[in-house]
C-alpha positions in Angstrom: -18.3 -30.8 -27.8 -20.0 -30.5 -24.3 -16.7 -31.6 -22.5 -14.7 -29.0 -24.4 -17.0 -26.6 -23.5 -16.9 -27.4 -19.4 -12.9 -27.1 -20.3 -13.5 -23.9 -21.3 -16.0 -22.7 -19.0 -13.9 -23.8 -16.0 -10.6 -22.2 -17.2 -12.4 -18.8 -18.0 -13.3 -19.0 -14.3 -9.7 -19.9 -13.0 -8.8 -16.8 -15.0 -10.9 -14.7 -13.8 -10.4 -15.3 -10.3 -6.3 -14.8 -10.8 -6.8 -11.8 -12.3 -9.4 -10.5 -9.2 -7.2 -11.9 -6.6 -3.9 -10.0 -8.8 -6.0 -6.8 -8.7 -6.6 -6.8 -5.4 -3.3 -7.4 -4.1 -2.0 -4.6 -6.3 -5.0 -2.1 -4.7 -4.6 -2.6 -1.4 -0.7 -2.0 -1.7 0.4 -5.9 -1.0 -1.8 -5.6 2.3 0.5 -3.3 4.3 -0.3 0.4 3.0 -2.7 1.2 4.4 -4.2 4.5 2.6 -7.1 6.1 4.7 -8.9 9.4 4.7 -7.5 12.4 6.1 -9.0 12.7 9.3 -8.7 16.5 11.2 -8.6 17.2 14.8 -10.1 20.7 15.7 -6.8 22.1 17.6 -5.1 24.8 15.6 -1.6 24.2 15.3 1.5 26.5 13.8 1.4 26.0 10.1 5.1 26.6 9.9 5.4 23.4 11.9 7.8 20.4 10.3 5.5 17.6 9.5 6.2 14.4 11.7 6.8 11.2 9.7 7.2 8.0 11.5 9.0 5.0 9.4 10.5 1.8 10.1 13.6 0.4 8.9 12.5 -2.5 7.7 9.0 -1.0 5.7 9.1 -0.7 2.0 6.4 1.4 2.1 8.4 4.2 4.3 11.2 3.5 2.0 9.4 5.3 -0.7 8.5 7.9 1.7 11.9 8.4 2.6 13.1 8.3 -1.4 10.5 10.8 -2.4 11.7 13.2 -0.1 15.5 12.5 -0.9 14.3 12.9 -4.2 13.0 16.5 -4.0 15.1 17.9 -1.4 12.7 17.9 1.4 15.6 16.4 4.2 15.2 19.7 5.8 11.6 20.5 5.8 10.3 17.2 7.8 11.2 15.3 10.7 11.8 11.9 11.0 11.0 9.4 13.8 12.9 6.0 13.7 10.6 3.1 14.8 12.8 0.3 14.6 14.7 -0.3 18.1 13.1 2.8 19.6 10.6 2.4 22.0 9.9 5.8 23.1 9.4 7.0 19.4 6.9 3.8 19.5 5.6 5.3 23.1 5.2 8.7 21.2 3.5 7.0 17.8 1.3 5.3 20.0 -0.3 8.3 21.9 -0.7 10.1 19.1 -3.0 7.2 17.4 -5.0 7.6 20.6 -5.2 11.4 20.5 -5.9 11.5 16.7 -8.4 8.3 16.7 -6.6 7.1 14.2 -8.6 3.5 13.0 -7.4 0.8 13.1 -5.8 -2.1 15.0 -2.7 0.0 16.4 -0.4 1.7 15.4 0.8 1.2 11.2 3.9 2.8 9.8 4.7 5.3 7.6 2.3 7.8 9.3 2.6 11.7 9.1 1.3 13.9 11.6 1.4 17.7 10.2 -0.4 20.9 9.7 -2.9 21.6 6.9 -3.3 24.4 5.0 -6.2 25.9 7.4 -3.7 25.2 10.2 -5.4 21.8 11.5 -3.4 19.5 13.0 -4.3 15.9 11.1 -2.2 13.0 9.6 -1.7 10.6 6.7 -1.5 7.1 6.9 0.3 5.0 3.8 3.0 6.1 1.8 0.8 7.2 -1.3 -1.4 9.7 1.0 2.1 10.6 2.4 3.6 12.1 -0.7 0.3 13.6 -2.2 0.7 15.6 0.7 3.9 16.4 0.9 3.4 17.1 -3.2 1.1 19.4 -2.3 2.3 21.1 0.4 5.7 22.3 -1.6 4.5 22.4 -4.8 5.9 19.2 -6.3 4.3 17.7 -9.3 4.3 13.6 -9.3 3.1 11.3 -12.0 -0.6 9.6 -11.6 1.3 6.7 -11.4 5.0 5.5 -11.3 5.9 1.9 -11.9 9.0 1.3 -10.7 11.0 -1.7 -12.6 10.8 -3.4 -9.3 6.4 -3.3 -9.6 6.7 -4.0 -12.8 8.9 -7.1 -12.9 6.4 -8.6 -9.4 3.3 -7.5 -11.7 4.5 -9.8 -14.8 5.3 -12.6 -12.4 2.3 -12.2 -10.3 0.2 -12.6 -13.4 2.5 -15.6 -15.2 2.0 -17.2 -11.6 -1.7 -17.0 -11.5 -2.2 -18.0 -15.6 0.1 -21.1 -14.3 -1.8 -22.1 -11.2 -5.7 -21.3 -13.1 -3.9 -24.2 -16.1 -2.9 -27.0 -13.3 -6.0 -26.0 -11.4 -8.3 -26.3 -14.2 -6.5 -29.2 -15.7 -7.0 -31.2 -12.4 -10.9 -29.9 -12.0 -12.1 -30.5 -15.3 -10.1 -34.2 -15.4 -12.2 -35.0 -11.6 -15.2 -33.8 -13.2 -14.7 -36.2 -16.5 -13.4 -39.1 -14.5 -10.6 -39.4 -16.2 -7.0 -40.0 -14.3 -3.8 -38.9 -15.6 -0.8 -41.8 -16.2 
């Protein structure tokens, strides 16, 4: 009874600890949106002023930037900078990170720099804060959340991947900790 019971007890944990590390994956955006306060810098600014959104190519996360606003008809109403194989919008992306003390490491893509509504100039950092603004500023309602079918396919496998790796881990643990060796 006692060995079934450390069986137990040690797959519960590996369970627990795929599920904490899936969890965290899916809140901090797979590690590359990166979803910060808005910050304001006192200088007024024109509040009829396109907002500024700096994407890369070959960033998912500016993908769904760039699809929300296709989406909604917004081509017209902001202004793109290309980062990939451009170094002076790079040069440009990187001032402004200096001059609005954005945090971080260096510059990080999709950022929007753009007018509020008390006609501060401030950005947005991550493709989520992106399009809340951008919801906001023109009236657009968005879902809490949207699962797209390619989230939602990666969440299943994520979590069939970690049930599969906490069974072979906790298979391997409890057979070390009973002595016992496999044929």
């Amino acid at each position: 009874m006692n060995k079934l019971m450390n069986k137990i007890v040690i797959f519960a944990v590996m369970i627990i600890v795929a599920s904490s590390s899936y969890v965290y994956s899916q809140d901090a955006g797979g590690g590359e949106n990166i979803a910060r306060p808005l910050d304001e810098v006192a200088q007024p600014a024109d509040t009829d002023s396109k907002p500024v959104i700096y994407v890369h190519e070959d960033c998912p996360h500016c993908q769904d930037v760039e699809d929300f606003v296709a989406a909604n008809d917004l081509g017209d109403m902001v202004q793109y900078m290309q980062l990939k194989d451009n170094e002076d919008n790079l040069t440009k992306l990187t001032d402004l990170w200096a001059e609005y003390n954005v945090p971080g490491d260096g510059p990080a893509w999709p950022i929007m720099f753009y007018v509020d509504s008390e006609g501060v100039s401030t950005y947005s950092l991550g493709s989520d804060p992106i399009i809340e603004v951008l919801a906001e500023k023109f009236n657009i309602d968005i879902p809490d959340e949207v699962v797209t079918p390619d989230q939602n396919s990666n969440s299943t496998l994520m979590i069939f991947g970690g049930l599969i790796l906490a069974a072979i881990f906790g298979f391997g643990i409890v057979n070390i900790a009973t002595g016992k060796k496999s044929k």
